[in-house]
C-alpha positions as CSV (number, residue, x, y, z in Angstrom):
1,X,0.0,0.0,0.0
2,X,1.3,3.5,-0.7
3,X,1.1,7.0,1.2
4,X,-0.9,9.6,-0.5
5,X,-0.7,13.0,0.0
6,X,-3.4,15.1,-1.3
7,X,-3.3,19.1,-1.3
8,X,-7.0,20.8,-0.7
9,X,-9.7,19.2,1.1
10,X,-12.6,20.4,-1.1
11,X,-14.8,18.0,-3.2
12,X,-12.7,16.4,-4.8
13,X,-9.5,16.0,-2.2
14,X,-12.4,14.4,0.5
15,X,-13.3,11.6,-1.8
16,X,-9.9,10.9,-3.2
17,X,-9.2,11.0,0.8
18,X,-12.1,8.4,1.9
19,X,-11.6,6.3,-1.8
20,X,-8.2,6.3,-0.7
21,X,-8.5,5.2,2.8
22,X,-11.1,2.6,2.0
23,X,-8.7,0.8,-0.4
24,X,-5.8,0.4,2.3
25,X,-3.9,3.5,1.4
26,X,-2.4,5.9,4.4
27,X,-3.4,9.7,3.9
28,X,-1.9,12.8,4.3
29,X,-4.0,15.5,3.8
30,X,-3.0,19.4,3.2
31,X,-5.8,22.3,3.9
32,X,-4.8,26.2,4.0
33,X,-7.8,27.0,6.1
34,X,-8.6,26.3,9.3
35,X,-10.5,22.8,11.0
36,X,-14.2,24.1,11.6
37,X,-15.3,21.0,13.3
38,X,-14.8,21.4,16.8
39,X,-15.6,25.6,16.2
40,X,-19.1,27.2,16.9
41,X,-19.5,29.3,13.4
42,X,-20.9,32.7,14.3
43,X,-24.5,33.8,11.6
44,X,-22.7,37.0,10.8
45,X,-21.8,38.6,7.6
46,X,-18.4,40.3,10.0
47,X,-15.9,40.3,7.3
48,X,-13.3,38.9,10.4
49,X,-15.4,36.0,10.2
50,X,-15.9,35.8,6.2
51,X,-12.4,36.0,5.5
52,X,-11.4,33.0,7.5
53,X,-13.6,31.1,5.3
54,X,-13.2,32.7,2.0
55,X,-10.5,33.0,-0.1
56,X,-10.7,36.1,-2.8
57,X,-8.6,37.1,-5.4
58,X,-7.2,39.1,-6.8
59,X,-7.2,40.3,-3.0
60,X,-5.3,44.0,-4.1
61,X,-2.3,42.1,-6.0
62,X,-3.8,42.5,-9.4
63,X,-6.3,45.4,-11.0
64,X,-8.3,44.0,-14.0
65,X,-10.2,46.0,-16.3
66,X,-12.8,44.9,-16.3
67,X,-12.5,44.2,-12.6
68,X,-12.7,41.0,-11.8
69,X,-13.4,39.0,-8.4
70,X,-13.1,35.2,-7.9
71,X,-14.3,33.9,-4.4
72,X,-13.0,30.6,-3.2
73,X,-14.0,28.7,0.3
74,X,-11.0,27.8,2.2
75,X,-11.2,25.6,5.4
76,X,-11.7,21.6,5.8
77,X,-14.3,20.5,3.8
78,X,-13.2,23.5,0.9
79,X,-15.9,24.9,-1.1
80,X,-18.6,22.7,0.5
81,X,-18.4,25.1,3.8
82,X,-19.4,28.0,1.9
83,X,-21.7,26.8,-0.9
84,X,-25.3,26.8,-1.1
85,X,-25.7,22.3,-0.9
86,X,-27.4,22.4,-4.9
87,X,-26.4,19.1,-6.7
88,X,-28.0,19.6,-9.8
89,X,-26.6,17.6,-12.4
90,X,-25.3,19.0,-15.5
91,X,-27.2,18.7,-18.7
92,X,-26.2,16.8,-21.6
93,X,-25.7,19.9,-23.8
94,X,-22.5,20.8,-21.0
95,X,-20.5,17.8,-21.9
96,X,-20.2,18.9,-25.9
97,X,-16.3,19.1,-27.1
98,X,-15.2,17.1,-24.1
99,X,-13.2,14.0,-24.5
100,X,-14.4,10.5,-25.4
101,X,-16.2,8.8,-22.3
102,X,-17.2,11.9,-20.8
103,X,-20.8,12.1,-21.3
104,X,-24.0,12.6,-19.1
105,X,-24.6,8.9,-19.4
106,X,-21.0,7.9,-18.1
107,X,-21.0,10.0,-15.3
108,X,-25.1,9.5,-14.2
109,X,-23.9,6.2,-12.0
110,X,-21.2,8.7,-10.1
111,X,-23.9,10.9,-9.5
112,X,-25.9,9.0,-7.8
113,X,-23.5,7.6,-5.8
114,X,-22.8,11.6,-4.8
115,X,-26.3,12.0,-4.3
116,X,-26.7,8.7,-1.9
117,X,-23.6,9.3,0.1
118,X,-24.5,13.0,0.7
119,X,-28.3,12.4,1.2
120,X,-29.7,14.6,-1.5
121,X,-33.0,15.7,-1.6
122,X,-35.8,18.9,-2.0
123,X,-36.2,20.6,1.2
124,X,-39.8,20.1,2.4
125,X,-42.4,22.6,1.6
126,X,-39.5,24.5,-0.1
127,X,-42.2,26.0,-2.8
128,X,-44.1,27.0,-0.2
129,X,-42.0,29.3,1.7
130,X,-42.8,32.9,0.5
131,X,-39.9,33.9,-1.4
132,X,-40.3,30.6,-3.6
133,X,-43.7,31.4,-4.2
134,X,-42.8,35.2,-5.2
135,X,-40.1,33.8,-7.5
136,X,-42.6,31.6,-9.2
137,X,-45.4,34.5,-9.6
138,X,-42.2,36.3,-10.9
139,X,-41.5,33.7,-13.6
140,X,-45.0,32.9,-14.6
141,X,-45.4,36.9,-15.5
142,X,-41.9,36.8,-17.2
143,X,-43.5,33.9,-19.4
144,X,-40.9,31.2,-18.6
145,X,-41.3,27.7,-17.5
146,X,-42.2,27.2,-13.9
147,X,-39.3,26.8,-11.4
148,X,-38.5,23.3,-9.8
149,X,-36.9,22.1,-6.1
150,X,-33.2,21.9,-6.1
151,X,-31.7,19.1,-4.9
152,X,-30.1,19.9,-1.4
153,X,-27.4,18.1,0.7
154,X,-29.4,19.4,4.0
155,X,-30.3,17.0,6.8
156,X,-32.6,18.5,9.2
157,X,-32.4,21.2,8.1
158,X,-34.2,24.7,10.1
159,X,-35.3,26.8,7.3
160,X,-33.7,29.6,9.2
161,X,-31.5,30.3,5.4
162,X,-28.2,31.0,6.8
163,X,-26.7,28.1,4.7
164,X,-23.6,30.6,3.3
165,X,-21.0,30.9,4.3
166,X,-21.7,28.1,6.8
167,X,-24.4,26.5,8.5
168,X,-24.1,27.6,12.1
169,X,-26.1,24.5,13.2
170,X,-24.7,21.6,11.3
171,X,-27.3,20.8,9.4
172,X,-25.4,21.6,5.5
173,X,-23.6,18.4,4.7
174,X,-20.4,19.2,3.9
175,X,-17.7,17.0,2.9
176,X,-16.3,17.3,6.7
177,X,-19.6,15.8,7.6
178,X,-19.5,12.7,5.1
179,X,-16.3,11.8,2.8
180,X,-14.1,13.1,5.3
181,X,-15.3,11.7,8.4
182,X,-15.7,8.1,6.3
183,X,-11.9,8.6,6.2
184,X,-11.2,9.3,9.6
185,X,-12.9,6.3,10.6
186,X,-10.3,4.0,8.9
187,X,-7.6,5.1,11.2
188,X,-5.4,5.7,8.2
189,X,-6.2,9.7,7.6
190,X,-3.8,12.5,8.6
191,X,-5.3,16.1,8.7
192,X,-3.3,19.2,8.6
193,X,-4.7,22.2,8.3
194,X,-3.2,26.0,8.1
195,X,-1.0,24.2,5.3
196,X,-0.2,26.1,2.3
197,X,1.0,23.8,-0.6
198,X,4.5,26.1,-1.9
199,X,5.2,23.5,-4.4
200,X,5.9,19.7,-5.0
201,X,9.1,17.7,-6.1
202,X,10.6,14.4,-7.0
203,X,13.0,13.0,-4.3
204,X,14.1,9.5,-5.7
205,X,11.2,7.3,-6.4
206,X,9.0,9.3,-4.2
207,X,7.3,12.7,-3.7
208,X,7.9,15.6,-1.8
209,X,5.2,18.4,-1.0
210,X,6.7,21.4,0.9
211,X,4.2,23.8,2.3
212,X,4.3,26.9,4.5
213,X,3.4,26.1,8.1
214,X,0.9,29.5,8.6
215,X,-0.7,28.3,12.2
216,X,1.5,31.2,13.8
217,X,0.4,33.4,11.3
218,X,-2.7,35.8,12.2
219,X,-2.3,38.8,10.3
220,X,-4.5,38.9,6.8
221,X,-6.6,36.0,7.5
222,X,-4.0,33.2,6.4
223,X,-4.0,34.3,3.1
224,X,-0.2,34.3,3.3
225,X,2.9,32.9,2.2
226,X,4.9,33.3,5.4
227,X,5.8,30.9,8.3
228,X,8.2,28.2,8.7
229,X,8.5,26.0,5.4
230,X,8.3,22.1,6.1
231,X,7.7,19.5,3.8
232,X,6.0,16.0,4.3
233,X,6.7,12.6,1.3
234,X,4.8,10.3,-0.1
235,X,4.3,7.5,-3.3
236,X,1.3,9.8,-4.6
237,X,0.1,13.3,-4.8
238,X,-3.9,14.6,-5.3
239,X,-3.5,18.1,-6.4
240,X,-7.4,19.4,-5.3
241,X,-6.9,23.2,-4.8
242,X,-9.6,24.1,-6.7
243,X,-9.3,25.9,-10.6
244,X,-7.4,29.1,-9.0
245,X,-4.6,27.5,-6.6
246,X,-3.7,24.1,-8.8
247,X,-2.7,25.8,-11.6
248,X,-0.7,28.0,-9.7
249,X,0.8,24.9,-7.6
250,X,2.0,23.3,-10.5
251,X,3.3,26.2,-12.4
252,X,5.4,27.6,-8.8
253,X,7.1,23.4,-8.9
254,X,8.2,23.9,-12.4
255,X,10.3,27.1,-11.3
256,X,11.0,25.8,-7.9
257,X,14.6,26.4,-6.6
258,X,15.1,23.2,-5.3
259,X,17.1,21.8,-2.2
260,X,20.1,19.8,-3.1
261,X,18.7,16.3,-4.6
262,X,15.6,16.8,-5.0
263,X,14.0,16.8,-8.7
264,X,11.3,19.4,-10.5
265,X,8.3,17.3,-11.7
266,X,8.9,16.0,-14.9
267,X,7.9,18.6,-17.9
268,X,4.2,18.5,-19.0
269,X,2.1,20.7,-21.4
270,X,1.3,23.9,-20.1
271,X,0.2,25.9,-22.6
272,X,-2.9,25.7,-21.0
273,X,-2.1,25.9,-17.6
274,X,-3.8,28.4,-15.9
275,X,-5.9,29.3,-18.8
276,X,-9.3,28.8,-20.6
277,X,-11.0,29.3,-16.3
278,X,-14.7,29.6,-17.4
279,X,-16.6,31.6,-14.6
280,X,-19.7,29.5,-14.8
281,X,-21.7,32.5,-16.2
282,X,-21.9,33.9,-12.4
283,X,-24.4,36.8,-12.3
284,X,-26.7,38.4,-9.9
285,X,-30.1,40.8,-10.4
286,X,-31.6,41.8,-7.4
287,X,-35.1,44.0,-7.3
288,X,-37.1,45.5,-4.3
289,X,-40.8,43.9,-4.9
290,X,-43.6,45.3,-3.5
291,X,-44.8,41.1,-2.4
292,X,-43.7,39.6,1.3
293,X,-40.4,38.2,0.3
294,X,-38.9,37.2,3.4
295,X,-35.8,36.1,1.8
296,X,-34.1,35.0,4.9
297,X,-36.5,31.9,5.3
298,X,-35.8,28.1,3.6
299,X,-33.0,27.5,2.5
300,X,-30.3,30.2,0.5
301,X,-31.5,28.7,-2.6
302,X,-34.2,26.3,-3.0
303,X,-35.7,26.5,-6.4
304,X,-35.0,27.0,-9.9
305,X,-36.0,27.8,-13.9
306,X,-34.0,26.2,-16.1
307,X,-33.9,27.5,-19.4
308,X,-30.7,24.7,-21.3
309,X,-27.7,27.2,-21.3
310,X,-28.7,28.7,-18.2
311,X,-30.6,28.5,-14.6
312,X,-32.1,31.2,-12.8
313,X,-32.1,30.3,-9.2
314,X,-34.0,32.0,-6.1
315,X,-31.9,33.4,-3.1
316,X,-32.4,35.0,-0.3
317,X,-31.8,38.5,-1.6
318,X,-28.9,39.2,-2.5
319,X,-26.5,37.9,0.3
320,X,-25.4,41.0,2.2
321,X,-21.9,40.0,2.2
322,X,-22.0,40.3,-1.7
323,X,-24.1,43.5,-1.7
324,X,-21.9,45.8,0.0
325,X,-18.7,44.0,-1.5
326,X,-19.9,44.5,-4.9
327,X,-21.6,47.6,-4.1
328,X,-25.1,46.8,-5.6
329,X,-27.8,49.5,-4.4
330,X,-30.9,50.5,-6.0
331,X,-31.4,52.9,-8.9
332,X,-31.9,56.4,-8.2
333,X,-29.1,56.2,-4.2
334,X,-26.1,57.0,-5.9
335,X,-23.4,56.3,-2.7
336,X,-22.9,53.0,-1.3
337,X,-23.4,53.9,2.3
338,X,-25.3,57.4,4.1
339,X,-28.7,57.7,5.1
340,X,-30.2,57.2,1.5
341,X,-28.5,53.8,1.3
342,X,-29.7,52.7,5.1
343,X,-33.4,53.7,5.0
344,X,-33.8,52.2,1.4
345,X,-32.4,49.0,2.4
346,X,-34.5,48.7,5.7
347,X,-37.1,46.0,4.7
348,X,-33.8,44.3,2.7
349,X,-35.0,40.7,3.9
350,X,-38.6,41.4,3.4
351,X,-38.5,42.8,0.1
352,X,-35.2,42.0,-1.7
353,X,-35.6,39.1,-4.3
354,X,-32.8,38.1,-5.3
355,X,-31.8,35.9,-8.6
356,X,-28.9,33.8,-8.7
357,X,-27.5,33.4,-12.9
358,X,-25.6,29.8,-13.3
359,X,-24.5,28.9,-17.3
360,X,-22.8,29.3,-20.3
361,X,-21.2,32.9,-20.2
362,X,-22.0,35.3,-23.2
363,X,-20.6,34.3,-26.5
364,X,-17.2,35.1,-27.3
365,X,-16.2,35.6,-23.4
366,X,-15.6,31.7,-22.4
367,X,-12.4,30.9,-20.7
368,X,-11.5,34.5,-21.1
369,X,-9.9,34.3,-17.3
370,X,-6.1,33.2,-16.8
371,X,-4.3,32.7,-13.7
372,X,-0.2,32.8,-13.0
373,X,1.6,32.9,-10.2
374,X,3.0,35.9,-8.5
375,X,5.3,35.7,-6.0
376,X,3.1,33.1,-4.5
377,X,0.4,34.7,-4.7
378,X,-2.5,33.5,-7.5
379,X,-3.6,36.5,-9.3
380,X,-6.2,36.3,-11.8
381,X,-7.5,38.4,-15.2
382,X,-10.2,38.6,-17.5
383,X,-11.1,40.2,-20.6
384,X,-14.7,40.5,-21.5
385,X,-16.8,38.0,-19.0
386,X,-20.8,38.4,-19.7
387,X,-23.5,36.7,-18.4
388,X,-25.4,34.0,-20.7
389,X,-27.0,35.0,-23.3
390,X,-30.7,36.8,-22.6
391,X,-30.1,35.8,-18.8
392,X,-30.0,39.1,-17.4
393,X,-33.3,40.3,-19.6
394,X,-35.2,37.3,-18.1
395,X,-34.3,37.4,-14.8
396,X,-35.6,41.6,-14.7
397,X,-38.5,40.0,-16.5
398,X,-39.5,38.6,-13.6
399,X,-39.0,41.6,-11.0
400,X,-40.2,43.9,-13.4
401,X,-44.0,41.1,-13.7
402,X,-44.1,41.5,-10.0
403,X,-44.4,45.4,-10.2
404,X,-40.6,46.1,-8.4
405,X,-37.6,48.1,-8.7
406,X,-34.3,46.9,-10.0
407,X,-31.4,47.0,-8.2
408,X,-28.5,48.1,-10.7
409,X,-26.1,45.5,-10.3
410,X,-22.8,45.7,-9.8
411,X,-21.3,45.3,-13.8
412,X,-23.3,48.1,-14.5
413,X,-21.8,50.1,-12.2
414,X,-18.1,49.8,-11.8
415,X,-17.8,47.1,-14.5
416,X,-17.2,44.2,-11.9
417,X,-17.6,40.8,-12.6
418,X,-17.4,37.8,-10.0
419,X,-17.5,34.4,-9.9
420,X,-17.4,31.8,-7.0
421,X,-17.6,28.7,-9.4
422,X,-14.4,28.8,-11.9
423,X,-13.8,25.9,-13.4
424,X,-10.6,25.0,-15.8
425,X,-6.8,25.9,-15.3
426,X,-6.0,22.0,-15.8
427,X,-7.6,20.8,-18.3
428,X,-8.4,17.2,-18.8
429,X,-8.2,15.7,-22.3
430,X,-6.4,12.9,-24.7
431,X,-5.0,15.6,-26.8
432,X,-1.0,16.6,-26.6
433,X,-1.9,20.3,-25.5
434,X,-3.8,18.6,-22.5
435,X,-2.8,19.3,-19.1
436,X,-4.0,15.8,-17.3
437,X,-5.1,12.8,-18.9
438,X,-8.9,12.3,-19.3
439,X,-9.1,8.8,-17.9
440,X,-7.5,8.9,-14.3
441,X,-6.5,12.5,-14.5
442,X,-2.9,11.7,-13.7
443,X,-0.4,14.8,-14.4
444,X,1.0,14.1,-18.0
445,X,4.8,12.3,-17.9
446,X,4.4,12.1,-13.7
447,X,3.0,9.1,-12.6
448,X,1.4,9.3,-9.8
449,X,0.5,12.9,-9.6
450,X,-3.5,13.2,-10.3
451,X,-5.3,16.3,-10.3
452,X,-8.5,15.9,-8.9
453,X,-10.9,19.0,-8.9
454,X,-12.9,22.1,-10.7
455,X,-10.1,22.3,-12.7
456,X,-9.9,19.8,-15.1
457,X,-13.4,20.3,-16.5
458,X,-12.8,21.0,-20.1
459,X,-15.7,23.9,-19.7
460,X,-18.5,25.3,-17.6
461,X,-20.7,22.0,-16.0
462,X,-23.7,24.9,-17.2
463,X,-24.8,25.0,-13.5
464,X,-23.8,25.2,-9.9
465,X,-20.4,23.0,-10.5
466,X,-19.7,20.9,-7.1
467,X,-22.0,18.3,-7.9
468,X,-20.0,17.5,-11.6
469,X,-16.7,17.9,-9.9
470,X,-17.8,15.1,-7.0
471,X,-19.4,13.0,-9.5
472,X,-15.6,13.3,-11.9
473,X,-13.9,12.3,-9.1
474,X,-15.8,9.1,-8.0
475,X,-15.0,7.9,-11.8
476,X,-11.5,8.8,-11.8
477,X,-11.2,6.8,-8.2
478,X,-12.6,3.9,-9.9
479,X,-10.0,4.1,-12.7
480,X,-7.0,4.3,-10.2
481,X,-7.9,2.0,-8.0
482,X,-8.4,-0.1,-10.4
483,X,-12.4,-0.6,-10.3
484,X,-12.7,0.6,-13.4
485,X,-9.6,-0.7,-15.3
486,X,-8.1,1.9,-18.0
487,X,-8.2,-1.1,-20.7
488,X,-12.0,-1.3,-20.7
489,X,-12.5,2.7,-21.0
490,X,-14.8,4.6,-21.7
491,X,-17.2,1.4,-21.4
């Protein structure tokens, strides 16, 4: 049996972790955040608190114009502390000009296997609670097709819709709660957290990992490349940062000024490293309707319109973390904070519907974003990002058919975009110009090195991301563990 060591505990580093564990295999297991669960996580939106959890870039290193803003989670358990639980599965349409085997029909069986290990299912009543019911009087008056449950990881759960950044009474399931706590029950899982992958070489027949040691470190929130460097071994490495930090991992062991006898990773392609990121078509449109929204009951998002390239999902306004970062207000208060700003924004939970944009971004702005290491540090750009095509139109459709006020949003006034679901930086495929390989998703010429995350998808999964990610990662555990042998692919 071998040691692994996998870097990032998010979706895809907690199954490689229990997958792992299960098969015989020790663990070692990198996270740059902190361990929330022995911690009581405070319902605030204090940015003390946020920033613990939340890892933004281009965090004051870079200025893009247009401005852009990536938001990452950061802590054990990765994005699934911060994200809203939605497991939809991406439609067929997503999986165009990916490589062979990768279809909806080859990865439907990992999906359900997601969806049974996590416990998914439609929160109870959740069309009943009034801001689902607004939001499907505001479709119905737009003209489009009724809105549908999402399927929720959520296990008794209290409707009280602080779900993000995290669920203050346990009841999200987050990969802390299932894939990593299956590994921890082996006996053969290490967890360290406030680890901060600096960059990964050869050392004989083995691997080395070397990572800053930030548990000393308090000032700016951990998001730092300071404090005592140590390294830790193994036979394999999981590279599951997420489609920001993995590119930027392998590009920083490439250049690596190595100690005496130890070895770069062997060249691979990377003329796409850290290029072709694909924001998932990440918009918001909030409106002040005159209807009782009270946005801050249910879940953060429980229902959705899906319109093929696009969905349009409920949530509890606009979350007011976002609001103030992004400096959306309504038309006609033209500063971000003063009196005007507070007394318009009084009945904010009562009256704010807010519309969540997941897809295909606007034609000719796909995998416009890049990402390069600086010093360290990931820094991001982006040309032209828009949101899908005719997404914005239909979502003020339906504020507009409920007789409110739009709120301008924040592209139309400072030309920011965001996005918290990038996806790409690694991409998988069977091509030369390929970053990983598309069956195990091994780094090419460096066996044993997989990638396992957001950032091999070859583009946008066309809707909230987590769920394809999980569901690519079961199927690529199968192929290297040998469940689903490489000779009978893509059967």
């Amino acid at each position: 049996m071998s040691h692994v060591i996998i870097i990032g505990s998010g979706f895809g580093g907690s199954i490689a972790a229990k997958r792992f564990t299960e098969a015989g295999h020790t663990v070692e297991l990198l996270e740059m955040g902190e361990d929330w669960r022995q911690q009581a996580a405070p319902q605030v939106a204090d940015p003390a608190f946020l920033f613990r959890l939340l890892r933004d870039y281009p965090h004051d290193y870079l200025r893009t114009k247009p401005k852009l803003l990536v938001a990452q989670g950061m802590g054990l358990g990765g994005g699934s502390l911060v994200y809203s639980a939605i497991h939809l599965r991406a439609p067929i349409a997503a999986f165009e000009g990916w490589p062979e085997g990768w279809t909806r029909a080859h990865l439907d069986p990992y999906y359900a296997r997601v969806e049974a290990r996590l416990g998914i299912a439609t929160l109870p009543g959740a069309t009943e609670f009034p801001r689902a019911r607004v939001f499907a009087q505001g479709a119905a008056a737009a003209g489009l097709p009724p809105p549908v449950p999402n399927p929720l990881a959520l296990s008794g759960c209290t409707a009280c819709g602080w779900c993000v950044p995290i669920c203050g009474f346990g009841k999200k399931t987050t990969m802390a709660h299932t894939y990593l706590a299956d590994a921890v029950r082996t006996g053969r899982l290490t967890v360290r957290t406030r680890r901060k992958a600096a960059y990964i070489a050869r050392h004989g027949d083995r691997y080395r990992v070397t990572c800053w040691k930030t548990d000393a470190v308090a000032r700016d929130y951990h998001r730092v490349n300071d404090g005592p460097m140590v390294h830790v071994e193994g036979d394999r490495v999981v590279v599951a940062c997420g489609a920001i930090e993995s590119p930027v991992l392998l590009e920083r062991s490439l250049a690596a000024d190595l100690p005496r006898g130890w070895l770069p990773l062997r060249s691979f392609p990377t003329a796409q490293l850290g290029r072709g990121i694909d924001g998932t078509g990440d918009f918001l449109q909030g409106g002040f309707v005159p209807q009782i929204v009270d946005g801050y009951k249910g879940a953060v998002m429980m229902t959705h319109v899906d319109l093929g390239d696009y969905v349009l999902e409920d949530v509890h306004g606009i979350p007011v973390g976002a609001t103030v970062m992004l400096e959306t207000r309504p038309r006609g208060i033209t500063k971000p904070w003063g009196q005007a700003y507070k007394e318009r924004f009084r009945d904010y939970g009562r009256h704010m519907l807010g519309i969540a944009i997941i897809g295909r971004q606007g034609a000719g702005t796909g995998g416009n974003i890049s990402v390069r290491d600086q010093a360290g540090i990931a820094v991001t750009s982006g040309a032209a990002y828009a949101p899908p095509a005719g997404s914005i139109a239909a979502a003020r459709a339906m504020i507009s058919g409920l007789g409110g006020e739009l709120a301008d949003s924040p592209w139309e006034l400072s030309r920011t975009a965001f996005t918290v679901h990038p996806v790409g930086g690694c991409r998988m495929g069977d091509d030369d110009t390929a970053v990983v390989s598309a069956t195990d998703l091994g780094l090419r010429d460096n066996p044993g090195v997989h990638v396992i995350d957001g950032s091999v998808l070859p583009a946008s999964a066309l809707r909230n991301p987590s769920h394809t990610i999980s569901a690519i990662a079961e199927r690529a555990l199968d192929v290297i563990l040998g469940v689903h042998p490489r000779e009978r692919w893509p059967a």
